[in-house]
N, C-alpha and C positions, 0 to 999 in steps of 0.2 A: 513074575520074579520080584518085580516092587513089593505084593502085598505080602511074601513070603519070609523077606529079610525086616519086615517090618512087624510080621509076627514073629520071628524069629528075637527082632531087640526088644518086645515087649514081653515076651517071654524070659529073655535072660534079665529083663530089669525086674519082672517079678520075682522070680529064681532070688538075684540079690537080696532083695527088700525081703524077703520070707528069710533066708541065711540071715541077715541081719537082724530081725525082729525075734529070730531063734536067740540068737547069741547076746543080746540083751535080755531076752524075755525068758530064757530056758535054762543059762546057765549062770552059774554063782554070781562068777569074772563080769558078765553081761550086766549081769542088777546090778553088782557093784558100780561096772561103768554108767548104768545110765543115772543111780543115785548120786554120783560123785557131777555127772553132768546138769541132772537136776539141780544140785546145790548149788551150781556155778552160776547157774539161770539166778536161781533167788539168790545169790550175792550181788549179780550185777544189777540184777530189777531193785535192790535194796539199798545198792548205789546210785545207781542214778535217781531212786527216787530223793534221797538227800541231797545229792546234790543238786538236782532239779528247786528242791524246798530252800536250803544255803541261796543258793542264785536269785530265787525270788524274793527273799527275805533282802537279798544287796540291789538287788535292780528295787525295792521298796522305797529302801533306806536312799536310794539315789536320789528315785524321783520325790520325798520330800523334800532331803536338802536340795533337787532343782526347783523346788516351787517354791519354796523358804527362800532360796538366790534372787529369784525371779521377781519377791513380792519386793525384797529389799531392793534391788534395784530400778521397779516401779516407782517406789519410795522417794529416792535420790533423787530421780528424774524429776516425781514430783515439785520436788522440794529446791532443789534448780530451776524449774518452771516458774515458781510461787516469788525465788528469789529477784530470778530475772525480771517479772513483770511490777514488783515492789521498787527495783532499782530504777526502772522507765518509768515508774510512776516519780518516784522521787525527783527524775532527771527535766521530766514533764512539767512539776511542780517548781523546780529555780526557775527554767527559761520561762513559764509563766509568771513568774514572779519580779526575772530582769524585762519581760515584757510588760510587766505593769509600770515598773520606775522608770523607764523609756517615755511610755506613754504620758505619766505625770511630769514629768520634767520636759518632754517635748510641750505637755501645755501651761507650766510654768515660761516657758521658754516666750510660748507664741504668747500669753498675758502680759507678757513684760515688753515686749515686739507691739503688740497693740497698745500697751499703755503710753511707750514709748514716740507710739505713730500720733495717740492723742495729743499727747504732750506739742511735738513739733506742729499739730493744726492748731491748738490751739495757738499758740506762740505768731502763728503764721496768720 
C-alpha cells in the first residue's frame, strides 16, 4: 500500500509539472508568463548586482577613510609620545642642573668651613 500511494504522488506530481510546462511552453498566456518571469529574474539579478557594486564601492570608500583615521591618529600618538619624552628630558635637564648648584655651593660651603677651621688652628 506504501509503494502504491507513493506511485500514485509521483505520478500526480509529474501530471502537474507536464500541465505546467504545457501552459508555459505550449500556450501564448504561458510564454507570456514565463518571459514576463524571466524578465523579473534579470531585473533582480541586475539589481542586486548594483547594489552589490554601490556597497563595495562604500564599504571601499569606508575602509580608506578608516586607515586615513587610523594613520592620523598613529600620528597624534606619535607626536604626544615625542612630546612627552622632550618635556622629561627638559624636566631631567633643571633638576640636573639645581643638582649641579647644590653641589657647587655645598662645596663653596665646605671650602669656606675648612678655610674657616684653618683660620681657628692656626690662631690656636
Amino acid at each position: 500500500m506504501e509503494n502504491k500511494n507513493g506511485l500514485i504522488a509521483f505520478a500526480l506530481l509529474g501530471l502537474a509539472a507536464g500541465a505546467a510546462a504545457y501552459y508555459l511552453l505550449g500556450t501564448d498566456d504561458g510564454k507570456r508568463q514565463l518571459e514576463r518571469a524571466n524578465k523579473g529574474v534579470q531585473d533582480l539579478t541586475k539589481s542586486i548586482k548594483d547594489i552589490s557594486k554601490k556597497e563595495a564601492k562604500r564599504a571601499a570608500k569606508l575602509a580608506k577613510s578608516t586607515k586615513a583615521e587610523l594613520e592620523n591618529l598613529k600620528a597624534k600618538a606619535k607626536e604626544a609620545g615625542v612630546r612627552a619624552v622632550d618635556a622629561a628630558a627638559d624636566k631631567a635637564h633643571q633638576l640636573a642642573d639645581k643638582a649641579s648648584q647644590a653641589v657647587h655651593s655645598a662645596e663653596n660651603k665646605a671650602e669656606k668651613v675648612v678655610a674657616k677651621a684653618k683660620s681657628e688652628l692656626d690662631k690656636a
